[in-house]
C-alpha positions as CSV (number, residue, x, y, z in Angstrom):
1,X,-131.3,154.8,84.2
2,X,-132.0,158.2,86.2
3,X,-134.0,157.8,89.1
4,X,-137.0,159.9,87.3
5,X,-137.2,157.5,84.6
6,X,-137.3,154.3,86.9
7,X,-140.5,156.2,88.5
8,X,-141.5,157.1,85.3
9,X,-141.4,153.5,84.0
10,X,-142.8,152.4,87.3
11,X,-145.8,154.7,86.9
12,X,-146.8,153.5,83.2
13,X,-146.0,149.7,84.0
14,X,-149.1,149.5,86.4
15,X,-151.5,152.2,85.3
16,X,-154.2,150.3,83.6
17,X,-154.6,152.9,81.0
18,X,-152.7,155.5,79.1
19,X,-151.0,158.6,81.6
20,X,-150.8,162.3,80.3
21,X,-147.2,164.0,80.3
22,X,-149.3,166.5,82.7
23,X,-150.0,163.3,85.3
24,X,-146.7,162.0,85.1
25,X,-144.7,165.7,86.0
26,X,-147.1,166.2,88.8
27,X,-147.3,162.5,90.5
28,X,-143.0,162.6,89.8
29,X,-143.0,166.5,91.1
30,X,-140.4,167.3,88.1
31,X,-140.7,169.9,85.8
32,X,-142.2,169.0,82.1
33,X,-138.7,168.9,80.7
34,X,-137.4,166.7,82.9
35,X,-140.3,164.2,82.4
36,X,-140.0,164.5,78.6
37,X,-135.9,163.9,79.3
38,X,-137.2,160.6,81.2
39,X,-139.5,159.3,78.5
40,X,-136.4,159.8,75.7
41,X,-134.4,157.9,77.9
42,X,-137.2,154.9,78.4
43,X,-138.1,154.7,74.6
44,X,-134.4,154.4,73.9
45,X,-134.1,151.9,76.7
46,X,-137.6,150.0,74.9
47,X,-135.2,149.8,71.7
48,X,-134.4,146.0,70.8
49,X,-136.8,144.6,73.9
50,X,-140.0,143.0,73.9
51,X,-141.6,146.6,75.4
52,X,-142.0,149.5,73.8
53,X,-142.9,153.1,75.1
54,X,-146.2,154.4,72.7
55,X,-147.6,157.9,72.8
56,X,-150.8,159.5,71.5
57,X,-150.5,162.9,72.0
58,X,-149.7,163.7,75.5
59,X,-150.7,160.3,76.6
60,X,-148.0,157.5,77.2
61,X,-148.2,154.1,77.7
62,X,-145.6,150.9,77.7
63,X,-147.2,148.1,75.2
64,X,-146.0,144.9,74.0
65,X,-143.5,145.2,71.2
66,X,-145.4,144.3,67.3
67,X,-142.0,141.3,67.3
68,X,-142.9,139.7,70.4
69,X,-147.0,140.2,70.2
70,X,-147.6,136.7,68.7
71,X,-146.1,135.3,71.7
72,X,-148.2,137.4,73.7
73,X,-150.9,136.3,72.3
74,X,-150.4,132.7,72.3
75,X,-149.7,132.7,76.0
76,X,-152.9,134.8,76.5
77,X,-154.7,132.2,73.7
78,X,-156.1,135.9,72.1
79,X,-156.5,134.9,68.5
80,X,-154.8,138.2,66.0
81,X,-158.2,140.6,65.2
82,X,-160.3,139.5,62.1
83,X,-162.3,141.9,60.7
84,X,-163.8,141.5,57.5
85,X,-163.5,144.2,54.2
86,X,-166.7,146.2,55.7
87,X,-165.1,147.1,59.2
88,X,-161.4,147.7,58.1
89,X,-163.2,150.4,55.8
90,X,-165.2,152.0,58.9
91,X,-162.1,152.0,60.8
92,X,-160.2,153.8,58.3
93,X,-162.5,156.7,57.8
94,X,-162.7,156.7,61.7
95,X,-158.5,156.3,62.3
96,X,-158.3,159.4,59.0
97,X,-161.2,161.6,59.7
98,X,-161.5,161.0,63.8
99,X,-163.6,162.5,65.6
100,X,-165.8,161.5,62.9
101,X,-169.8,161.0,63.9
102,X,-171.6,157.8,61.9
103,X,-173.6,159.6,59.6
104,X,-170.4,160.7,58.0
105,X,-168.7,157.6,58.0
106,X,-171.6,156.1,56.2
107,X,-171.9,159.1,53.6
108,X,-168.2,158.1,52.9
109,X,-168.9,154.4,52.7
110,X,-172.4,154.8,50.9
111,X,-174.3,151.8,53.3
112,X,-175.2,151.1,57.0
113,X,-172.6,151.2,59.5
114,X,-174.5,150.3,62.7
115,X,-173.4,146.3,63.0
116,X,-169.8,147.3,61.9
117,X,-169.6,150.5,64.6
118,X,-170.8,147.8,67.2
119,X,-168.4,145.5,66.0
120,X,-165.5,147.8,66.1
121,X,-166.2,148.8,69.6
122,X,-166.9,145.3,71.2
123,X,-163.5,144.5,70.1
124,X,-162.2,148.1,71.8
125,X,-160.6,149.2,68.2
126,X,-163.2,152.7,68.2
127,X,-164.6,154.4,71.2
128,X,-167.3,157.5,72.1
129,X,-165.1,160.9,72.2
130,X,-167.8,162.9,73.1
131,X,-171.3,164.7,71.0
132,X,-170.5,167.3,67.9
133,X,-172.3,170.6,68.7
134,X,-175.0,169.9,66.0
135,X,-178.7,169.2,65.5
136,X,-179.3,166.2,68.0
137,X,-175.9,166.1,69.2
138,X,-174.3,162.9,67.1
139,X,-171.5,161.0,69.1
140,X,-168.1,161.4,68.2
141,X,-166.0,158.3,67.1
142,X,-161.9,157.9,67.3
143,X,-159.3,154.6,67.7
144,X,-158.2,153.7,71.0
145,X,-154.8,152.0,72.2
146,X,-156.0,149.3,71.5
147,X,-155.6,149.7,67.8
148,X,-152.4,151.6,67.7
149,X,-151.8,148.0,69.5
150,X,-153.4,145.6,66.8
151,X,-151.7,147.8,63.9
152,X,-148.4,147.9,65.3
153,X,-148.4,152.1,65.7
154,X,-146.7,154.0,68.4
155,X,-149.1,156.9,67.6
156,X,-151.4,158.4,65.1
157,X,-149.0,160.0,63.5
158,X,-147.3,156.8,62.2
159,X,-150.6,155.7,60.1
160,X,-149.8,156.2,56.5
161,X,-150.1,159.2,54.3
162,X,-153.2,159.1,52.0
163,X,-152.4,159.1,48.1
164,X,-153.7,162.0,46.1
165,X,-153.5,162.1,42.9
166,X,-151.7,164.9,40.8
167,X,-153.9,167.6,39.6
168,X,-154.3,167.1,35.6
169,X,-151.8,169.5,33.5
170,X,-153.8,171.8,31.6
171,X,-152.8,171.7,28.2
172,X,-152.8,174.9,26.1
């Protein structure tokens, strides 16, 4: 391993919360490419270990790998996240249509979201991403790490497509 991506692994091990590709090239002094080189060379090294190296964006962060997180969690006595039909529905709008205020959530889901949204954010799955610029400033919802963590995603990108259906031939 090069000495940038021992730093670089050093860094993310302790930091208590994701760190931006910008934070890790100026605490390591190397130049962008070098630190992206670095983070290659760590996910590959994450490969077939309990670890794994997630990213959300610019943001970086070693997790515990999905095979080995029932371990984790029986040595932490953390039981696996129920949630019930209601809130896996809220945090699907949130995860697809993030940053996403309430009011739309509930306009998609047709009822009350308030016990689910409070819900979802005791158990760190949804956080506040700032106000939309609209009449009385709504707060902005989006996922966290945590649930990338609890769904077993390196990133956003990895949630899967949504189905649409074929537009209807029109017959002649």
């Amino acid at each position: 391993m090069t000495p940038l991506a021992r730093s670089v692994q050093a860094v993310l091990f302790v930091a208590e919360k994701p760190v931006s590709r910008g934070e890790l090239v100026r605490i390591t002094g190397a130049t962008p490419r070098a630190v992206d080189a670095a983070l290659g060379e760590l996910e590959a090294l994450c490969e077939d270990t309990g670890l794994r190296l997630a990213h959300d964006g610019q943001d970086w962060q070693i997790m515990t790998s999905p095979d080995a997180a029932a371990y984790v969690a029986a040595y932490l006595g953390a039981d696996r996240v129920r949630l019930s039909p209601a809130a896996l529905e809220t945090l699907a709008v949130v995860a697809y249509r993030q940053p996403a205020t309430r009011a739309e959530v509930e306009a998609i889901r047709g009822v009350n979201c308030d016990q689910t949204f409070y819900t979802l954010m005791q158990r760190r799955l949804i956080e506040e991403r700032g106000r939309r610029d609209a009449p009385g400033r709504p707060i902005l919802y989006g996922t966290t790490w945590e649930f990338l963590e609890c769904f077993g995603l390196t990133s956003l990108d990895e949630l899967p497509r949504v189905l649409t259906l074929p537009e209807p031939e029109m017959r002649a």
